[in-house]
C-alpha positions in Angstrom: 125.9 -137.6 112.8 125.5 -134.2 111.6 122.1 -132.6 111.7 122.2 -129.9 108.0 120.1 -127.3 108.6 117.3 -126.7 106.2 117.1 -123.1 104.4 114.4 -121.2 104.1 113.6 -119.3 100.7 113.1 -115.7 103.1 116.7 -116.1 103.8 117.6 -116.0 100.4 115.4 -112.8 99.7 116.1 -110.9 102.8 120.2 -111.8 102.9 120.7 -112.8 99.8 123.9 -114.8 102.3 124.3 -118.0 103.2 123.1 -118.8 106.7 126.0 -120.3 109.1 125.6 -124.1 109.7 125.5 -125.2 113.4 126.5 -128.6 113.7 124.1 -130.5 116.4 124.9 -133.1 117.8 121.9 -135.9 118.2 122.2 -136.0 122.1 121.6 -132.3 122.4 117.8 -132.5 120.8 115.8 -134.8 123.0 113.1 -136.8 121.6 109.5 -135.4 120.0 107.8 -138.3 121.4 109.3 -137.6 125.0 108.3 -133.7 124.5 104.6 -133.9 123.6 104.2 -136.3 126.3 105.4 -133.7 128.9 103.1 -131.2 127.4 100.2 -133.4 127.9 101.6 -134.1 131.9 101.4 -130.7 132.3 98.0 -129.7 130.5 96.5 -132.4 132.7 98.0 -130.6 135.8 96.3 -127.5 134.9 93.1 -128.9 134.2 93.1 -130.7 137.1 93.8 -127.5 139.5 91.2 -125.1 137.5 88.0 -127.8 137.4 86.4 -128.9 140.4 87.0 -132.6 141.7 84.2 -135.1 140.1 81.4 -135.6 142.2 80.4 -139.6 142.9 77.8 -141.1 141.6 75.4 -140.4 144.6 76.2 -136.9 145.5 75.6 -135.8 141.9 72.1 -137.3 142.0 71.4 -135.9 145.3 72.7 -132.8 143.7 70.3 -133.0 140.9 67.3 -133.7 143.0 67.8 -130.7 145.4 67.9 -128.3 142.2 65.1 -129.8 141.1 63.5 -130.3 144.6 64.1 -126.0 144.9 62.4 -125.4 141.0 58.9 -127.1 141.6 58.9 -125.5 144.9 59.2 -122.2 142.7 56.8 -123.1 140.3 54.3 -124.2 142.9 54.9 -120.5 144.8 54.1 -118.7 141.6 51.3 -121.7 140.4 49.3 -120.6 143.8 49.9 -116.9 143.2 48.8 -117.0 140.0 45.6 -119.0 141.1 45.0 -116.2 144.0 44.9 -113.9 141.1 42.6 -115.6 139.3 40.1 -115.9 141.7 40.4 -112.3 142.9 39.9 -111.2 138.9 37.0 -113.8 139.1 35.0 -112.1 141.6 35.8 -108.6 140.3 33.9 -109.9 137.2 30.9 -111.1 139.2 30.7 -107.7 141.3 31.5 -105.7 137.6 28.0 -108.0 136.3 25.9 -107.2 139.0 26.7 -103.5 138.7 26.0 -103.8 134.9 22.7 -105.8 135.1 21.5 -103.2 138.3 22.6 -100.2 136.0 20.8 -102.0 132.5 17.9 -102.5 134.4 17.8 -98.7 135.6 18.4 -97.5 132.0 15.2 -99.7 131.1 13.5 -98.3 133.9 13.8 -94.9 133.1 13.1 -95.3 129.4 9.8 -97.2 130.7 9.5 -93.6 132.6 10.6 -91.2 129.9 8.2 -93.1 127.5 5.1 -93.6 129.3 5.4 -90.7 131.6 8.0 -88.2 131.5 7.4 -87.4 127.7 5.6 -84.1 126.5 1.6 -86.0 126.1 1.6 -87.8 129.0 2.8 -84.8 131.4 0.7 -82.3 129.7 -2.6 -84.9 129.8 -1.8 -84.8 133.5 -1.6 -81.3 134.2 -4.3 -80.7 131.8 -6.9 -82.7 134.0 -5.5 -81.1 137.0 -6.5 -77.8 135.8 -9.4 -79.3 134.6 -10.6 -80.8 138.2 -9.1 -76.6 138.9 -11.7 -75.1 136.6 -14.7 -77.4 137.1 -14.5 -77.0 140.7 -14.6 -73.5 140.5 -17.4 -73.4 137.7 -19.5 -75.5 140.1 -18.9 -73.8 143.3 -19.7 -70.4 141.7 -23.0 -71.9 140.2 -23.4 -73.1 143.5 -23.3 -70.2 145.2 -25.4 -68.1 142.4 -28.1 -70.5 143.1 -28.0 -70.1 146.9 -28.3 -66.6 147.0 -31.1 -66.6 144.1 -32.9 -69.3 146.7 -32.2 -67.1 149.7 -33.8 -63.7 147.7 -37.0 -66.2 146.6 -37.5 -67.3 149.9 -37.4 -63.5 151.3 -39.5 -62.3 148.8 -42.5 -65.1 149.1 -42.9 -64.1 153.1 -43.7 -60.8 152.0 -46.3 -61.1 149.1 -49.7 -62.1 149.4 -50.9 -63.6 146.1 -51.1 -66.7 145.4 -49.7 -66.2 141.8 -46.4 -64.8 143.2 -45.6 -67.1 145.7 -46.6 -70.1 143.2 -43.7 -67.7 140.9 -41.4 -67.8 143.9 -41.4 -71.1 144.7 -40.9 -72.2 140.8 -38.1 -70.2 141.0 -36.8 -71.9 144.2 -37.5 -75.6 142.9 -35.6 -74.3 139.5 -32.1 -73.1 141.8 -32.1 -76.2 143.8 -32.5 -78.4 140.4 -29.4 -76.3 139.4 -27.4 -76.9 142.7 -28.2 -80.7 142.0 -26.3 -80.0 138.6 -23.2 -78.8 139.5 -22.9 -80.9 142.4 -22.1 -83.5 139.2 -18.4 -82.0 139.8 -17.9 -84.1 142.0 -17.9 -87.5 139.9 -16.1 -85.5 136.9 -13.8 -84.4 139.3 -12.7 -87.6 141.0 -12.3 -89.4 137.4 -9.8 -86.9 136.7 -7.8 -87.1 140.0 -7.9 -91.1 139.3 -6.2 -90.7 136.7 -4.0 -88.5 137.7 -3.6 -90.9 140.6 -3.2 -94.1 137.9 0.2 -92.3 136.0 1.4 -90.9 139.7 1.6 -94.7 140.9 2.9 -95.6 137.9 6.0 -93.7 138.6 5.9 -94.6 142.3 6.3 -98.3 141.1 9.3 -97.7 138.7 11.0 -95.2 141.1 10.3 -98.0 144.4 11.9 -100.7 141.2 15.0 -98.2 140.4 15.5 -98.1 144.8 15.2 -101.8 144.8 17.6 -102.5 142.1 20.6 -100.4 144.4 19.8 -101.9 147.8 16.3 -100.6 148.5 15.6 -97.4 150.6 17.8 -97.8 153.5 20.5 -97.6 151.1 19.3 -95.1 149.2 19.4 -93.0 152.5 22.5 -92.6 152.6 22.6 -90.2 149.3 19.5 -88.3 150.6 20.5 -84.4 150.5 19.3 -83.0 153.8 16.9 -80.8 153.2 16.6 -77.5 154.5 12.9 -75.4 155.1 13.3 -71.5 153.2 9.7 -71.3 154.0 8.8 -67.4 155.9 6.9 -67.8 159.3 4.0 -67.3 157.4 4.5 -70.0 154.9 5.3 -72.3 157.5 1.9 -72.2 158.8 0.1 -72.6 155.4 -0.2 -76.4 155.7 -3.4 -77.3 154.0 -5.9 -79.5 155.4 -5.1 -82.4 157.3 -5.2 -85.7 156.2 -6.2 -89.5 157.7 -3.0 -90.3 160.1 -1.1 -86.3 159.9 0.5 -85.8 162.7 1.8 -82.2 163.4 -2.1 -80.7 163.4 -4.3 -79.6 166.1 -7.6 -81.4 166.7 -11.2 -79.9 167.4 -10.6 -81.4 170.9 -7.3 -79.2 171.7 -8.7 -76.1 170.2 -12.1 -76.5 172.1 -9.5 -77.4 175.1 -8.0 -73.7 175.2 -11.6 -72.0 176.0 -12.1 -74.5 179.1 
């Protein structure tokens, strides 16, 4: 049976001809069916040789559970780093409060200082009754010494006169300068209220300076910042110790000077 040919309508535009019939015989044109089912055979076959084979049953769970197995062992790794971390930023925190407390507690110490002591009354009141313990000192020793020599001229002059009205003169005169040596030997008690409290505001800033030390470790750490210091004294100056106190070390006794005439 003869197979017509179907024509298209871009023939008719682009020739404007008839197309030439072929006859075709039915045994030249295989089947659809039998076409489409080769394609399939062969679209199998490629699959098959580009995809890997199917894994059984068991091997794809064992499969599973190693690639599971190897992320907790990840998350684990970076669980305990992260934890390290944690604990290092945790003590960081407890050494960065300690140093914030010790430093608060200086600040408060120093404004104790700079309010009780350091200010402009306090530090003036002290050196004003340091040269006050100065002055009266002085005052007294020259009165002191007025009254020794007036004593010493009294007594001189009575060994030489013989009436009984001028030695009864002399002697008033001698009773008066000793009453007035009594007087200014009253320095003395003025003179050590002053140094006490000169002493009272002195300890008062030993005590916050010892609390300051103790707050950084106490004085054998504060060593270690201590500026060596270095003596620009003259030969002279060197010498020019002052009087020696209970426990100085450094002086020469009665005993060793007496020693060098021996």
């Amino acid at each position: 049976m003869a197979v017509h040919r179907k024509r298209f309508r871009v023939e008719d535009i682009a020739g404007g001809g008839e197309m030439p019939n072929f006859d075709v015989t039915e045994e030249a044109i295989p089947m659809h069916s039998e076409i489409m089912a080769e394609l399939r055979a062969i679209r199998a076959q490629m699959a098959k040789g580009s995809m890997p084979a199917p894994l059984s049953g068991s091997a794809a769970m064992a499969a599973i559970d190693a690639s599971t197995a190897h992320e907790l062992a990840e998350a684990r790794t970076m669980l305990d780093t992260y934890r390290a971390q944690i604990e290092q930023c945790e003590k960081l925190k407890v050494e960065l409060d300690l140093i914030h407390d010790a430093i608060d507690r200086t600040k408060r110490e120093i404004a104790t200082l700079h309010g009780k002591s350091f200010d402009g009354g306090e530090m003036a009141k002290v050196n004003g009754e340091l040269g006050a313990v100065v002055g009266g000192t002085e005052q007294a020793t020259q009165q002191i010494l007025e009254a020794a020599e007036s004593i010493d001229q009294a007594a001189s002059a009575m060994s030489k006169v013989d009436s009984v009205d001028q030695q009864k003169r002399l002697s008033d005169d001698i009773q008066e300068r000793v009453i007035s040596i009594f007087e200014a030997c009253n320095f003395q008690d003025l003179t050590g209220q002053r140094i006490s409290k000169v002493m009272t505001t002195m300890k008062f800033i030993e005590q916050h300076i010892n609390s300051m030390m103790d707050i950084w470790g106490g004085v054998d750490a504060i060593k270690a910042h201590v500026v060596p210091q270095v003596d620009n004294r003259s030969e002279d100056d060197k010498l020019l110790n002052g009087p020696k106190l209970a426990g100085d070390v450094g002086h020469a006794s009665q005993d060793d000077i007496d020693a060098l005439f021996d």
